[in-house]
C-alpha positions as CSV (number, residue, x, y, z in Angstrom):
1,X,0.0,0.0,0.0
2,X,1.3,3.6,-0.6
3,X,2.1,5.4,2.7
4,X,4.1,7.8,1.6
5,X,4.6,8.9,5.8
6,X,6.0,5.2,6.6
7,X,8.1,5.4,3.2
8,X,10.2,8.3,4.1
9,X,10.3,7.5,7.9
10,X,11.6,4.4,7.0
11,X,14.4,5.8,4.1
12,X,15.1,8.4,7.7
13,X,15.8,5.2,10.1
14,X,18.1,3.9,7.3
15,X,20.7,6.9,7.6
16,X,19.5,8.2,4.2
17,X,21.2,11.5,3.0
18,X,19.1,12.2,-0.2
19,X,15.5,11.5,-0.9
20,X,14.6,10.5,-4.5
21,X,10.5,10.8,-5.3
22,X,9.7,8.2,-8.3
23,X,5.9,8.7,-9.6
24,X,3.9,9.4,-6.1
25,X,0.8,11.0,-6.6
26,X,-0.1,14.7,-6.0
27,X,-0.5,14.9,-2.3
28,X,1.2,11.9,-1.7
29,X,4.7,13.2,-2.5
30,X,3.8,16.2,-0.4
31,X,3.7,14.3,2.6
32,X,6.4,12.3,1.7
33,X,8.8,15.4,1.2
34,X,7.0,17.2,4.6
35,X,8.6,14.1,6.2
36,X,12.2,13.0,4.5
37,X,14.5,14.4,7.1
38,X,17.0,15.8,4.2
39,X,16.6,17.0,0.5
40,X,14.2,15.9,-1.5
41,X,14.2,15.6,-5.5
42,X,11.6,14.2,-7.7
43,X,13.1,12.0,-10.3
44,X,9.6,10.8,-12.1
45,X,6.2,12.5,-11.4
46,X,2.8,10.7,-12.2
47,X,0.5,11.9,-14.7
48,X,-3.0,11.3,-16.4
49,X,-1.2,11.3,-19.9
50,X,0.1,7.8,-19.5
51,X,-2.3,6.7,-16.8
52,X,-0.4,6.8,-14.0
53,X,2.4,4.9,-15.5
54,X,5.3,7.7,-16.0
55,X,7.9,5.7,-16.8
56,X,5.7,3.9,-19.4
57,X,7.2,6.1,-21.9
58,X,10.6,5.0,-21.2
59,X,10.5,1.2,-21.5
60,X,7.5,1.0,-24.3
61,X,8.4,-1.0,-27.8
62,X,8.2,2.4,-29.9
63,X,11.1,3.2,-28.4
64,X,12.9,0.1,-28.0
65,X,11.9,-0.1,-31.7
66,X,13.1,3.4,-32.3
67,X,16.9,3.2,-30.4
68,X,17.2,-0.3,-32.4
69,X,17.3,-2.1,-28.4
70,X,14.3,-4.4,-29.1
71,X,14.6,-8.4,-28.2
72,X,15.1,-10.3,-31.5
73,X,12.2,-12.4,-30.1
74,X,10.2,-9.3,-29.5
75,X,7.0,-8.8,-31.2
């Protein structure tokens, strides 16, 4: 479940330095960042456009077809 409180107290217990935000919704990464006990950047933030899948973009087949990176086996 996403509890973006519990998240960041747990990265705080670890001894993290840096906080790193990948695709939490709006509100959600608020809380998170209200609670990360050191800098906080966002690396991926979720969006309607690709349904809540951000880094759909990145790993889809158009552009494993496009940078030539595509599984011979690959349909």
């Amino acid at each position: 479940m996403c509890n973006p409180k519990m998240q960041a107290q747990f990265l705080n217990e670890a001894g993290a330095e840096l906080f790193i935000s990948c695709g939490l919704c709006v509100g959600h990464d608020a809380i998170f960042s209200a609670n990360c006990k050191g800098p906080v950047t966002v690396l991926v933030a979720k969006d309607r456009v690709l349904a809540h899948n951000p880094l759909g973009a990145v790993y889809s087949r158009y552009w494993k077809k496009k940078l030539k990176i595509q599984d011979p086996d690959e349909v």
